[in-house]
N, C-alpha and C positions, 0 to 999 in steps of 0.2 A: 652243664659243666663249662668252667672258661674254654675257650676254643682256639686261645693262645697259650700254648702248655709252659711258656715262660716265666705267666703270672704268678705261679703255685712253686712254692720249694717241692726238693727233687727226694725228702725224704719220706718214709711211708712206716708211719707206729702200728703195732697191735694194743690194744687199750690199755694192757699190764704196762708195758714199753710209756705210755702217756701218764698214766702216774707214780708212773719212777722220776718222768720230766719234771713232772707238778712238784712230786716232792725236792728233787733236786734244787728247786727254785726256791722252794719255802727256806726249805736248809741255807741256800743262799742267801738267805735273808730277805723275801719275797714274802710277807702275810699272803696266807690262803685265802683271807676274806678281801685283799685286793687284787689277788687274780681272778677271783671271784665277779668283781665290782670293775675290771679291768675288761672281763669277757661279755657283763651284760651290758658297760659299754659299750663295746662293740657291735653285738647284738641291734642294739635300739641304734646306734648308726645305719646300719644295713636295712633296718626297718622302715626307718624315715626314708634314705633316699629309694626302697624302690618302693613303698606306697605312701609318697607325702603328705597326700589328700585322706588317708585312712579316717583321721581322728576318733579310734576305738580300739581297742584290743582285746581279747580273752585270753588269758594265759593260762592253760591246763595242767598243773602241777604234781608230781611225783611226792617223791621222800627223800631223794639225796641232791648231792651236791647240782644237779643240773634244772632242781625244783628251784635249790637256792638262785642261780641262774632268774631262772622265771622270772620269782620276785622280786628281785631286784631289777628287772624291765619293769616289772608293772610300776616302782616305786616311781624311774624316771618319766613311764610315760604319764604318769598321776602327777608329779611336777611340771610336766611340758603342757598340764590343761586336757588332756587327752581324758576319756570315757573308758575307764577302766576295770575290769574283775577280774578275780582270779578264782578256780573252781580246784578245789583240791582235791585229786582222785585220793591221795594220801594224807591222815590226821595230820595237820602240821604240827601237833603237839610233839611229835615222836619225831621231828627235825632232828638233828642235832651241830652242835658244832658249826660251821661257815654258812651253812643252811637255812638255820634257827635265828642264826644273826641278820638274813636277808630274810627270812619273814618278820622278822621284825622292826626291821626299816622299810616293809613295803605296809605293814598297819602303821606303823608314825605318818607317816607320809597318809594317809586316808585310805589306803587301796583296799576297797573291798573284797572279803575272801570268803566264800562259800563253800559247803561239799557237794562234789562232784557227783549229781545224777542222773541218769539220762531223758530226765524232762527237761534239763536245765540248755538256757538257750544261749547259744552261740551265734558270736555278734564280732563285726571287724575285724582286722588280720588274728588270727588263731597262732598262739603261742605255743609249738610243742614244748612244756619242761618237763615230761612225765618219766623218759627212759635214756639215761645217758648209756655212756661206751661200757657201763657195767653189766649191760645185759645179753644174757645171753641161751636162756633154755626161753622155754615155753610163758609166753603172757597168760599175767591173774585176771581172771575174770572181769576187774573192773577197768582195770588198763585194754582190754581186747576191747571192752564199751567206751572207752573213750576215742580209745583212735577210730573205731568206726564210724562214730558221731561227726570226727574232724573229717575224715574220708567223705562220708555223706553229704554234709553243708555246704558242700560248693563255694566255701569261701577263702581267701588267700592264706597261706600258715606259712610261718616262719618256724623251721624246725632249731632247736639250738645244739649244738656240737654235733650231733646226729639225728634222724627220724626215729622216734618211736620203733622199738621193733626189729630194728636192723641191728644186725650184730657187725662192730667195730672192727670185728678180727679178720672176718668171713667176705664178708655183704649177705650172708642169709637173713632170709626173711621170715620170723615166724609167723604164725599162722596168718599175722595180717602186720602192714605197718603204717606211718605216718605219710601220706603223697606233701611232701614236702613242693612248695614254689621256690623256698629256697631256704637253705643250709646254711647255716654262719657255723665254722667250726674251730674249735682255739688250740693254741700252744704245738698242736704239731699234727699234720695231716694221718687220719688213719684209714688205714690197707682195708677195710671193707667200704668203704668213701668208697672206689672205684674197679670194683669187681663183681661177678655175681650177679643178682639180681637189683646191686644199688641203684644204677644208671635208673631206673622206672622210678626212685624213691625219692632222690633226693635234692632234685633240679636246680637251679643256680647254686658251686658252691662258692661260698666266700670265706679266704683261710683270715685270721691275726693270730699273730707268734704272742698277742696281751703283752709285748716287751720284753719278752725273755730275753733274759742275756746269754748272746751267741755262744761263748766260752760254756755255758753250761751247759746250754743245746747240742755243743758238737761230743761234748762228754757222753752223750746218750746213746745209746746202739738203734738202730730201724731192723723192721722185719723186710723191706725191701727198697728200691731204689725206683720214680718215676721215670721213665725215657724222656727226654726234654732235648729238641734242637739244640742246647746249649751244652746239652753232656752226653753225648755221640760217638763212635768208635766213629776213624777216619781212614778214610782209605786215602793214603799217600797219593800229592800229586806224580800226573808221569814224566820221565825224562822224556826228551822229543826224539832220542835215539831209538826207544823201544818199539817192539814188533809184538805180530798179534800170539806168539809163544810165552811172553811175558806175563800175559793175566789168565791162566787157566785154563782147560779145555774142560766140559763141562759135558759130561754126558746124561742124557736123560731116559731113562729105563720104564717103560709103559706105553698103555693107549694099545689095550687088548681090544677084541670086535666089540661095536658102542661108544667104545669110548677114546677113541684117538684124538679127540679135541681136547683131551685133558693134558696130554702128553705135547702137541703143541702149544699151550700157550704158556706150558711151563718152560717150555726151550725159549719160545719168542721173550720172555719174562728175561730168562738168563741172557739171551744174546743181549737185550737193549740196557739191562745192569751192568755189562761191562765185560762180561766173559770172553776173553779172547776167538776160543775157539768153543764152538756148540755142537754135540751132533747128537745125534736121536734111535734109538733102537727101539722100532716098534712094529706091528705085522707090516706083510708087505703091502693087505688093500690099504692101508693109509700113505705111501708113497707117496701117490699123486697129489692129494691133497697136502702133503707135508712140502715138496717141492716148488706146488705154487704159491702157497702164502709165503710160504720162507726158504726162499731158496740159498740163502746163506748157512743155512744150516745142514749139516752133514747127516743126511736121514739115511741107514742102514734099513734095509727088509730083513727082518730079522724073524725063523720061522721056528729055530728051535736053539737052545742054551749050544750051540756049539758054534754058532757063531757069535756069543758074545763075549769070551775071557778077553780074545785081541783087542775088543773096543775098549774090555775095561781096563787095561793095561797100558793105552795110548791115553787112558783120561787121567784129569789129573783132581777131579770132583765128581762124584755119582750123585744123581738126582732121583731115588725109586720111588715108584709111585702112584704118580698120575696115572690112571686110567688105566693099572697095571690089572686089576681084576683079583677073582678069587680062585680063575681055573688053572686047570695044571699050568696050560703056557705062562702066564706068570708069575706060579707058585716056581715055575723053573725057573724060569728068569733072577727070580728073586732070591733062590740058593746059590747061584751063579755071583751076583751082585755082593752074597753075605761075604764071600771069600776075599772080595778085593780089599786091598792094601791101602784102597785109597780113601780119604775124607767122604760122608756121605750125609746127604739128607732123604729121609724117611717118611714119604708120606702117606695117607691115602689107605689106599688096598696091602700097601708094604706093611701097614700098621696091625691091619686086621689079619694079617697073615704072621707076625710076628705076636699076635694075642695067642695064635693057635698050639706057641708052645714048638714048634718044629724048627725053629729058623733062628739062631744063633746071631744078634743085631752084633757088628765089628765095632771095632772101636773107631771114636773120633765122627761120631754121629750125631747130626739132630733130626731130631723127632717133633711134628709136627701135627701130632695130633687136634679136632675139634672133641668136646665132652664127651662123644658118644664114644668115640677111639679111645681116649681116655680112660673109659668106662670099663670096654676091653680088656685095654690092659694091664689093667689095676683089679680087675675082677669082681666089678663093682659096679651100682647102679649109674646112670648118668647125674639120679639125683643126687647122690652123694658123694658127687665131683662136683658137682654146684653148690653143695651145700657148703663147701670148703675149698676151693681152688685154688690157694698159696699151698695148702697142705696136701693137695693131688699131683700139682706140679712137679714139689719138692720130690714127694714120692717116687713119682714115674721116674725124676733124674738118678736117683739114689739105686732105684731098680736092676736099671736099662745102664748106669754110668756111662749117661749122655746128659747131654744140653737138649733141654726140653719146650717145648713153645705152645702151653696152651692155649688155644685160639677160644673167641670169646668175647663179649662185651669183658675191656679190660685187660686184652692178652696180657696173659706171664712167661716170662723168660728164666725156665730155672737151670742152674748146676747142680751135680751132684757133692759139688762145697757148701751147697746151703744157700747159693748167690741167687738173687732172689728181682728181677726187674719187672716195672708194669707199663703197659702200654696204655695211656688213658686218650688218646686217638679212636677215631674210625665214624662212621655215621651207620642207621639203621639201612640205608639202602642198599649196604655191603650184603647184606644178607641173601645172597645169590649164588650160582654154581660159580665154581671155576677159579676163584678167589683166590682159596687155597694152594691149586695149582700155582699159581702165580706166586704167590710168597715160597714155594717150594724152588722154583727157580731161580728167584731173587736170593735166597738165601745161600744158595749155591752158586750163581758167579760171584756174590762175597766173596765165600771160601775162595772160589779161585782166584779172584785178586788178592789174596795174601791174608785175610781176617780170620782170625782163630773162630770157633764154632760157637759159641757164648757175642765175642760181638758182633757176627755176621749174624746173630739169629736176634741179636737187639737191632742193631744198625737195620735188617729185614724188617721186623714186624714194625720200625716206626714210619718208614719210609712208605709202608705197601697201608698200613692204615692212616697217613699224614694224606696221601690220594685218593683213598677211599672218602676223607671225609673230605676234602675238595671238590670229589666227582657229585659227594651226597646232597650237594647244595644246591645239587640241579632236580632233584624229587627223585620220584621210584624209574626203573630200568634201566640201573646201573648193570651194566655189561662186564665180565673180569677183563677183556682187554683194553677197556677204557683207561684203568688203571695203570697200563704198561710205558706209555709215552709220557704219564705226570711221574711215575716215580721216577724215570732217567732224566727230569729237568730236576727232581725234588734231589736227584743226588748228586746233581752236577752244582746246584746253589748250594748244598753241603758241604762236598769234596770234590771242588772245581777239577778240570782234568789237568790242567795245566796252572802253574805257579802262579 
């Protein structure tokens, strides 16, 4: 995936949504057979420059419009002198339409076409054209044998508008799919491109619009919105008159026995975001250890719900969560917390304690669940919150009527409006404790500097994975507090603090 999120427009299709575009465009007076011949352009551009030296190709072909795709590479890499076949998992006879016209400008052109069997041998970069954004149940038998074959062969593929396999809408993957080197994908980036199990699938992508004209393009609805440096909730610079009552007091509720480190670093997370003021309600053995790392911070020994309503009443953002646990002390804690008036984020143990049906979430919350919390409280497997993540998300907001944040290769940022952002940020070495806590924090001195819950939970999760993929650059034993000193530089080159 580009690693500069700027490169790639910020809109995100479901496959239906992409050929509503297609058609729009034709309508507009666009031949299909030259968006067609526009995209396997493109294609064989992308081909050439990342394996110049190939001089070979197989192209694997389907039955519809993304077979048509194929062959019409294979025609130009058969006029560029190149060593070329095409193996056709599908009769090309039963082409039709834009298709049938690029098989048959890849036989004028010489390009040999054969049927597709698994003796049959595969040679220089590997063309997927077998399975466009049209798919989406269970692969036929001959298509599961081809993509295993391309899987197998250890040689470079270029997949075209998606992998084999992967569904457009989701990122699910059936039973098996394409391991793309790389992705050339046209006219409009789609929502399973970057969620889900894509990320393993679909390795460099590279987007072209094939020319579409903008005017037509903006007429199109998207199923959601990428987070992109360039389109960012802002937290207003400060006046040099204000004080530390201005941005928020930020209280963080957790960090039962085990686990008080959870509850610290989501406080350290908020104090270095910007929160005014932070203080911590957590048992009293963690005092010590809360006042020497972070003596800025306001740590309360808190041993039972009756000294918490004061705290929550002087805050002005509740952070539950972290390291809150499953036992009564923070099943109490956390009835305590349900009643405050105040803005809140939801993490962790708050989650699973709110799956159990007892605990009434207030309004003006996000929720920050990973798949398994998810899973929870949706009543549902984990897999089938992976299998669909745009549509677990949306759910959970719709539920819970909160702003929702599922965590993940891909985080989503949903509303209970339907508002729908993705985060295509972060690296695998993120995969560690503590993480979370830390985006639970961050999200929360947002709130308290003034940002509604939808963009403090976008502005959050790009910032907290914009550092994560910084830190990931350095291999494995990425630490969560690693993170906390690159997201307050990553938001100070955002939204400078001063003018």
């Amino acid at each position: 995936m580009p690693a500069d999120d700027t490169t790639l427009p910020l809109h995100l299709y479901s496959a239906a949504q992409v050929r509503e575009l297609d058609a729009r465009l034709i309508a507009a007076g666009t031949p299909g057979f030259e968006l067609m011949q526009r995209a396997a352009h493109a294609a064989w551009r992308a081909l050439r420059r990342h394996w110049p030296q190939a001089g070979e190709i197989t192209v694997l072909a389907g039955s519809g419009n993304n077979a048509g795709d194929g062959y019409l590479v294979a025609e130009m890499a058969q006029k560029a002198g190149w060593r070329v076949r095409v193996l056709a998992v599908a009769t090309p006879e039963k082409l039709g339409g834009d298709a049938a016209a690029a098989h048959a400008a890849a036989l004028a052109a010489g390009v040999g076409v054969q049927p597709w069997d698994e003796s049959a041998e595969l040679r220089g970069v590997l063309v997927d054209a077998l399975l466009g954004t049209g798919f989406q149940g269970d692969l036929r038998p001959a298509y599961a044998a081809a993509i295993e074959a391309i899987n197998a062969s250890a040689l470079p593929v270029l997949a075209l508008d998606i992998p084999s396999g992967l569904c457009a809408d989701t990122g699910r993957v059936a039973e098996m799919a394409v391991h793309a080197d790389l992705t050339v994908t046209f006219i409009g980036l789609k929502l399973g491109l970057f969620t889900g199990a894509a990320a393993d699938w679909v390795g460099e992508l590279v987007f072209d619009d094939l020319q579409a004209d903008p005017q037509t393009v903006a007429q199109q609805a998207c199923s959601a919105l990428r987070l992109a440096g360039t389109a960012l909730p802002l937290l207003a610079p400060r006046a040099r008159s204000v004080h530390k009552g201005s941005f928020g007091h930020v209280l963080v509720i957790g960090g039962d026995h085990g686990f008080g480190g959870a509850a610290l670093l989501s406080a350290e997370s908020a104090l270095r975001a910007g929160a005014g003021l932070v203080s911590l309600a957590t048992r009293p053995e963690h005092l010590g250890a809360s006042l020497a790392r972070l003596p800025e911070v306001m740590c309360q020994a808190t041993e039972s719900t009756y000294q918490l309503p004061g705290l929550c009443q002087r805050a002005d953002v509740l952070v539950v969560g972290p390291g809150l646990g499953q036992q009564p002390w923070g099943r109490s804690l956390l009835s305590v917390a349900a009643v405050s008036a105040c803005p809140q984020v939801w993490d962790a143990d708050a989650l699973n304690l709110l799956a159990d049906g007892q605990i009434v979430l207030p309004a003006d919350c996000v929720l920050t669940p990973h798949p398994g919390e998810a899973a929870r409280l949706l009543a549902c497997s984990t897999a089938e919150v992976q299998a669909d993540r745009p549509a677990a998300a949306l759910a959970l907001a719709v539920k819970y009527q909160a702003v929702v944040v599922l965590k993940g290769v891909g985080s989503l940022v949903a509303a209970p409006d339907g508002c729908l952002r993705l985060c295509d940020r972060g690296h695998p070495a993120m995969a560690t404790a503590g993480l979370g806590d830390v985006l639970a924090g961050l999200i929360g001195a947002l709130r308290g500097q003034g940002l509604d819950a939808f963009d403090a939970a976008c502005l959050g999760v790009w910032l907290h994975a914009s550092a994560g993929q910084q830190h990931g650059r350095q291999g494995r034993g990425l630490a969560a507090s690693d993170l906390i000193p690159t997201i307050r530089q990553l938001l100070q080159e955002h939204a400078p603090c001063l003018q």
